[in-house]
Structures are given as C-alpha cells and as structure tokens.
N, CA, C and O of each residue as an XYZ file, in Angstrom:
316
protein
N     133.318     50.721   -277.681
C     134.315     51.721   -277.971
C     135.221     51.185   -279.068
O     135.418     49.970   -279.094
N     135.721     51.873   -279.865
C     136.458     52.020   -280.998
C     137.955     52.251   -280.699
O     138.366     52.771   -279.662
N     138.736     51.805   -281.727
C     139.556     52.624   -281.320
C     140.616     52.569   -282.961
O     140.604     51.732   -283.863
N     141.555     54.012   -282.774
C     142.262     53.952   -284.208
C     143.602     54.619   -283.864
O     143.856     55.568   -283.121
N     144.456     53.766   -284.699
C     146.177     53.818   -283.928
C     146.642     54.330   -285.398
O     146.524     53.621   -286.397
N     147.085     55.401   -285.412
C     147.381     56.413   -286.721
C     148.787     56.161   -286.381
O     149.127     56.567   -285.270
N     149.874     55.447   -287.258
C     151.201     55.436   -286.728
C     151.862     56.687   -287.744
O     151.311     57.226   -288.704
N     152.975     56.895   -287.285
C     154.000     57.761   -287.359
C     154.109     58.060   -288.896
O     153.988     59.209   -289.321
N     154.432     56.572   -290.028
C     154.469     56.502   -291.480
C     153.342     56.768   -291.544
O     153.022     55.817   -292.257
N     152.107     57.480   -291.328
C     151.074     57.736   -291.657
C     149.889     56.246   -291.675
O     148.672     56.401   -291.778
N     150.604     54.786   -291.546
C     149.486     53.812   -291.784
C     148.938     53.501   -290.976
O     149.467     53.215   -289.902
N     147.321     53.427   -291.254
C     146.145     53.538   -289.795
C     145.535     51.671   -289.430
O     144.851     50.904   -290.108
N     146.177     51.529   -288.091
C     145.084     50.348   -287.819
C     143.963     50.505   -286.860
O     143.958     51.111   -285.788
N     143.018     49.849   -287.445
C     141.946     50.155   -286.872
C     141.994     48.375   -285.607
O     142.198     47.175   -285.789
N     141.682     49.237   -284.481
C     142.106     48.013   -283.161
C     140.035     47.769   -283.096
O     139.275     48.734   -283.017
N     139.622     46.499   -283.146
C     138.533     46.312   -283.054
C     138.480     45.547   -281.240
O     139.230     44.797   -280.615
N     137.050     46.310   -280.913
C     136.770     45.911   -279.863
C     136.437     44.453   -279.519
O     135.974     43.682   -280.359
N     136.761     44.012   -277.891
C     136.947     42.456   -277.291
C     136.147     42.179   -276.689
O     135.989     41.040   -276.250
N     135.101     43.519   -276.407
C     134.178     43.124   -275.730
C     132.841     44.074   -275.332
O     133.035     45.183   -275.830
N     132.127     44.054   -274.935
C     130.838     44.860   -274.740
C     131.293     46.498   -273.942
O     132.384     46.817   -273.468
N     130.046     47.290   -274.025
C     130.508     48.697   -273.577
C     131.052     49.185   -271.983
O     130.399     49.160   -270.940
N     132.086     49.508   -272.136
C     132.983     50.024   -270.967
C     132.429     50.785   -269.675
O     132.173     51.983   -269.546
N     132.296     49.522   -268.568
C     131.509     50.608   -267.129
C     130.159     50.432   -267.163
O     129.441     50.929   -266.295
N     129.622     49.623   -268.288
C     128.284     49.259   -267.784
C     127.954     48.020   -266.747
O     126.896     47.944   -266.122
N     129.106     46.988   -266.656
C     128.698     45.987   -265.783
C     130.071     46.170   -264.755
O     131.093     46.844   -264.891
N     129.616     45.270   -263.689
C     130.319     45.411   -262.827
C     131.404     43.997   -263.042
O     132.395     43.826   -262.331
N     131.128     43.371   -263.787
C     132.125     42.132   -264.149
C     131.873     41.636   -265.787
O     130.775     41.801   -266.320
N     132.991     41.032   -266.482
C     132.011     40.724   -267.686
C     133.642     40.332   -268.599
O     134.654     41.028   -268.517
N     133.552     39.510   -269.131
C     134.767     38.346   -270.382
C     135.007     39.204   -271.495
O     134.307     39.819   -272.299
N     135.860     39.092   -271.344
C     136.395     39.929   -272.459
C     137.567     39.093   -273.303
O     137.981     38.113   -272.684
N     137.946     39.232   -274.126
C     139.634     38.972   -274.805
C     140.224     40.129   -274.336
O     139.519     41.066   -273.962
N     141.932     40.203   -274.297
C     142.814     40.923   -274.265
C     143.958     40.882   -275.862
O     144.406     39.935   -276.510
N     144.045     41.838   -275.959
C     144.909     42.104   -277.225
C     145.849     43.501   -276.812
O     145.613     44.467   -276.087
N     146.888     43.148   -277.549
C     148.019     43.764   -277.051
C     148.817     44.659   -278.834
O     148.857     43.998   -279.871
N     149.260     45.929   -278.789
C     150.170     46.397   -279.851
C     150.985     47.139   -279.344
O     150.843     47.416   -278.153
N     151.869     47.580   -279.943
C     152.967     48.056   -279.943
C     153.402     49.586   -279.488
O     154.632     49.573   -279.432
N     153.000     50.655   -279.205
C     153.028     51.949   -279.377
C     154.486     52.433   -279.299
O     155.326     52.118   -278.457
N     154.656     53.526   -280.684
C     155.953     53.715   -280.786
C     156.044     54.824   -280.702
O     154.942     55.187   -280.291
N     156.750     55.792   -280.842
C     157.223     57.717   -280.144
C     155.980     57.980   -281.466
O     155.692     57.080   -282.254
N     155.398     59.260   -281.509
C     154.876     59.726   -282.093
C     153.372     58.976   -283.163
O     152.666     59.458   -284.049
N     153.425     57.662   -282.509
C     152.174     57.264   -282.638
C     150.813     57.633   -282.094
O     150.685     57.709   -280.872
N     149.858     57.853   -282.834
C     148.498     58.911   -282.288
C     147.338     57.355   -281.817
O     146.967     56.567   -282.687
N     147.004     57.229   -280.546
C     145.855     56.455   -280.616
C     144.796     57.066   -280.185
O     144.959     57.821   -279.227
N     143.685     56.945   -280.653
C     142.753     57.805   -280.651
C     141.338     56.840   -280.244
O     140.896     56.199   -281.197
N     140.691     56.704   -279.086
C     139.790     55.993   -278.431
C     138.291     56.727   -278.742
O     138.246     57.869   -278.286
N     136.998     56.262   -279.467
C     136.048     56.955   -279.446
C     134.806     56.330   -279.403
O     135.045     55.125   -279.317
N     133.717     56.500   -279.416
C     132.299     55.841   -279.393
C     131.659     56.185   -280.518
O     131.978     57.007   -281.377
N     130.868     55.589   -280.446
C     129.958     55.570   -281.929
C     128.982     56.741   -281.865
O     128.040     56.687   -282.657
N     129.060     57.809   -281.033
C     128.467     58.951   -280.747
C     129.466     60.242   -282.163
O     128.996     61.073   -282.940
N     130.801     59.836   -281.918
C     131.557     60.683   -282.712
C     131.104     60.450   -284.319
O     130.569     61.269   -285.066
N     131.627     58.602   -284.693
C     131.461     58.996   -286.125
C     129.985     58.540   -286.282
O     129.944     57.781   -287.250
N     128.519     58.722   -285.618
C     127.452     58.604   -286.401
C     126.447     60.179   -285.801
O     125.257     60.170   -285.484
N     127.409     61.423   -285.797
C     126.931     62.680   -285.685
C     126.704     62.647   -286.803
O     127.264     62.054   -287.724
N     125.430     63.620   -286.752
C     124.931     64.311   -288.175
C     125.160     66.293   -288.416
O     124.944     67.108   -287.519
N     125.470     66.524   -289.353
C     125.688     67.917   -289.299
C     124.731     68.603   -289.576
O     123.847     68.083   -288.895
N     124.215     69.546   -290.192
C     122.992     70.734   -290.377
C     122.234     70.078   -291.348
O     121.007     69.989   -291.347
N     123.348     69.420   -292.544
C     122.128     68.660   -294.006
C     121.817     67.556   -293.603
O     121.159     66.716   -294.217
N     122.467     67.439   -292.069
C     121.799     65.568   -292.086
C     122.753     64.331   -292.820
O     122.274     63.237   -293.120
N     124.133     64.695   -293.040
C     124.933     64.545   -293.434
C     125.759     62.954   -292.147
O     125.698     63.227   -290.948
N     126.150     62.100   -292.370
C     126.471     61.516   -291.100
C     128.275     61.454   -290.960
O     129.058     60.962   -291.773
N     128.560     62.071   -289.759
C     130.519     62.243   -289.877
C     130.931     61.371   -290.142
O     131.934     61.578   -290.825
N     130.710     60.229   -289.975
C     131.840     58.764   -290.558
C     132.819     58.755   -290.256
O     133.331     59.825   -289.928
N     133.624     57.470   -290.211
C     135.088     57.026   -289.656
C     135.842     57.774   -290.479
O     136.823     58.328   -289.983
N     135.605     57.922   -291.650
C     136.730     58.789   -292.921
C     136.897     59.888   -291.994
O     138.016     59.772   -291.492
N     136.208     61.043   -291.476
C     135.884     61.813   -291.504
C     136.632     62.188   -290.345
O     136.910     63.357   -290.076
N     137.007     61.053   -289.559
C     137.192     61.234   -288.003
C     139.009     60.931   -288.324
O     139.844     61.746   -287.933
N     139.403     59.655   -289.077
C     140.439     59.745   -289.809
C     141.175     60.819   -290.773
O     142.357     60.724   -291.103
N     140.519     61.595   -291.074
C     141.173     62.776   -291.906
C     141.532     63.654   -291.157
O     142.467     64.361   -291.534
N     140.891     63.914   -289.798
C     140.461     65.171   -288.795
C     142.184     64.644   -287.804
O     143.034     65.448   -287.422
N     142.239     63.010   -287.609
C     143.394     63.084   -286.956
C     144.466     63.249   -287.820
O     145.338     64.079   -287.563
N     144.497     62.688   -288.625
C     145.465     62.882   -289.686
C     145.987     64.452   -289.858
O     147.204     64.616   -289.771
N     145.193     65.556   -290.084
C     145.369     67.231   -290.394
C     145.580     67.131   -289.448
O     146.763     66.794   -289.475
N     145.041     67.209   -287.632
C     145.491     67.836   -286.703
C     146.698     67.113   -285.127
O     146.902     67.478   -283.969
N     147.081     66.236   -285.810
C     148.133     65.258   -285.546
C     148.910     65.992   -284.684
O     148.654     65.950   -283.481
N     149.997     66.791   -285.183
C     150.917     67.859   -284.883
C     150.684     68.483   -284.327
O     151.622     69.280   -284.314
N     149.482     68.998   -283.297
C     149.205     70.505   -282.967
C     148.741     70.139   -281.067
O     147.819     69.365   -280.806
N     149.389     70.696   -280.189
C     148.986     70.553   -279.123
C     147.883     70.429   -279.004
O     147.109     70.839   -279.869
N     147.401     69.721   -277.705
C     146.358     69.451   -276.968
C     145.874     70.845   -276.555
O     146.771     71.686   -276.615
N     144.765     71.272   -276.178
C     144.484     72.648   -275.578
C     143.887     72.829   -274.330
O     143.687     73.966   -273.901
C-alpha cells in the first residue's frame, strides 16, 4: 500500500511503504514511521490496483493522475 499526504500549501509527500502487503500474514517486521497531520491536510491511502488501471485506449492511470484527481477534488465532501 501506498500512500500520499497532499498538505494544505498544496506540497505533496509521498509516505513510502515499511513493509509487505497489509492482512496477508498473521505476524510479520515492519519499520514504523511517524508525520505530522495538520487541519486540512488530505492523506490519501491506495494500492497499486488504482494507479496501474488502464482506461478504454489502454492508457495506464499513473500516480500523476491520481495526484491531480486529489488535488481538483480536495474541497468537496465525501458522498
């Protein structure tokens, strides 16, 4: 799992994963890493299912793609 912390001034860090995929083992080492979250910071948790979709041309969504999408819809309730 991925993950991307879009802060407030608009600058994006990308939090890289500590350890292997989430809920497949029943025990397993990891690192721990720790940031900051401040009012109106967006973190956004995803799998590699999101940015390596392909669209109708075969086109692949990419991290840009997934970054622009939070970026435009930032502001707008959950539904």
């Amino acid at each position: 799992m991925s993950a991307l912390l879009l802060r407030r001034d608009g600058t994006l860090d990308r939090l890289e994963a500590t350890s292997t995929v989430l809920g497949l083992f029943r025990e397993w080492e990891c690192s721990v890493g720790e940031c900051r979250l401040e009012a109106d910071d967006l973190l956004a948790l995803y799998t590699d299912g999101v940015t390596e979709a392909f669209d109708d041309n075969g086109e692949e969504f990419g991290e840009q793609r997934l970054v622009d999408a939070l970026r435009r819809h930032r502001g707008r309730p959950s539904e």
